[in-house]
C-alpha positions as CSV (number, residue, x, y, z in Angstrom):
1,X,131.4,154.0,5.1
2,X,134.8,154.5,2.7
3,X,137.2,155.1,4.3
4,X,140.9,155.9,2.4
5,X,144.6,155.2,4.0
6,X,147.3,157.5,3.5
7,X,150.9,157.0,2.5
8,X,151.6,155.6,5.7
9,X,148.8,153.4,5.9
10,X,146.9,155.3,8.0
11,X,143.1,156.1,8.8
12,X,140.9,158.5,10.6
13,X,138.1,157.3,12.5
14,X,134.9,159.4,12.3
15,X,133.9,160.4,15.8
16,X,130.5,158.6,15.9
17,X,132.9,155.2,15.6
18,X,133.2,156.6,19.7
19,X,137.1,156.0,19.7
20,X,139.2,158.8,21.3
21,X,142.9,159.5,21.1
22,X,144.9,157.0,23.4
23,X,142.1,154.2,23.6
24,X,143.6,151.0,23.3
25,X,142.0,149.1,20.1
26,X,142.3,145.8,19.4
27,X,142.9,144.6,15.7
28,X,141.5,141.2,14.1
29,X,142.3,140.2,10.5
30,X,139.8,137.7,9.9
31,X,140.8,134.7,7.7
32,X,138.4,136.6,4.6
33,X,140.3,139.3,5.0
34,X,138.1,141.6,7.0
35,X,139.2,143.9,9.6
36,X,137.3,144.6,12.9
37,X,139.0,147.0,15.7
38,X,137.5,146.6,18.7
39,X,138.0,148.6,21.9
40,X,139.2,147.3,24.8
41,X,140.4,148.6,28.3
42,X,143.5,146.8,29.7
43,X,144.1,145.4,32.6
44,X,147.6,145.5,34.4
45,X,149.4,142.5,35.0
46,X,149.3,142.8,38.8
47,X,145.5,143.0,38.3
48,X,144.7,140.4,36.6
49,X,143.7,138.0,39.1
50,X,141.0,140.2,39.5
51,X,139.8,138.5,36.2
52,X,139.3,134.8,37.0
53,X,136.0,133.7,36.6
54,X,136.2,132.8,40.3
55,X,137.4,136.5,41.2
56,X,134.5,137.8,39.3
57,X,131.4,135.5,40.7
58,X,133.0,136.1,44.4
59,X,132.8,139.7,43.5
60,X,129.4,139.6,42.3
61,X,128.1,137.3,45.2
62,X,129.7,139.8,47.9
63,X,128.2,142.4,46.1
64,X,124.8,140.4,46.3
65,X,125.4,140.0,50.3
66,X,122.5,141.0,52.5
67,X,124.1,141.1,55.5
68,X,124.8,144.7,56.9
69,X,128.4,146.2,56.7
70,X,130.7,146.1,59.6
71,X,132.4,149.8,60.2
72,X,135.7,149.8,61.3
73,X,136.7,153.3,63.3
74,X,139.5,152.3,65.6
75,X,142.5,149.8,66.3
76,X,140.6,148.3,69.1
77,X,137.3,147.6,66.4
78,X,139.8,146.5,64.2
79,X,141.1,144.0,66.8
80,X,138.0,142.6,67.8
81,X,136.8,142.2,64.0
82,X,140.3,140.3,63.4
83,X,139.8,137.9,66.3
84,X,136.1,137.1,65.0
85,X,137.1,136.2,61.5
86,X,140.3,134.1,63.2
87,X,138.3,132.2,65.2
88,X,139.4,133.2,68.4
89,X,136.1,134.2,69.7
C-alpha cells in the first residue's frame, strides 16, 4: 500500500490497518530504515506491578485454582475469614 505524507509529515491510516483516533501507537525506525507502528495499550505507572512476570503467573495460577470461592456478606464473615488466613484459628 502507498501511502503519501503531507506538508506536515503526516499520514492517514486506512481503516482496515484497525487503528482508531486516540490509540496509542508505538513507532520503531529500524536500522534499514523501515518503519513499523505497532499498537499498544498503556499501562499506568501505579499499575505496573501488575506486570511482573511474577504478578502475571500468580494471576494465572489463581485463576487456575480449583478450590471453591469464599463469599464474604458481613463484618463478622469478614472477621472470621481474616483470623483464618492470620493464623489465629
Amino acid at each position: 500500500m502507498l501511502l503519501q505524507t503531507d506538508a506536515r509529515r503526516r499520514i492517514t491510516l486506512p481503516p482496515i490497518a484497525g487503528i482508531n483516533p486516540g490509540d496509542a501507537i508505538d513507532l520503531e525506525i529500524l536500522e534499514d530504515g523501515r518503519i513499523m507502528l505497532i499498537p499498544i495499550e498503556p499501562v499506568p505507572k501505579h499499575q505496573l506491578w501488575a506486570w511482573t512476570t511474577e504478578a502475571k503467573q500468580a494471576i494465572s495460577a489463581s485463576l487456575t485454582d480449583p478450590r471453591p470461592s469464599t463469599v464474604v456478606e458481613n463484618a463478622e464473615d469478614a472477621a472470621k475469614l481474616a483470623a483464618r488466613w492470620s493464623g489465629e484459628n
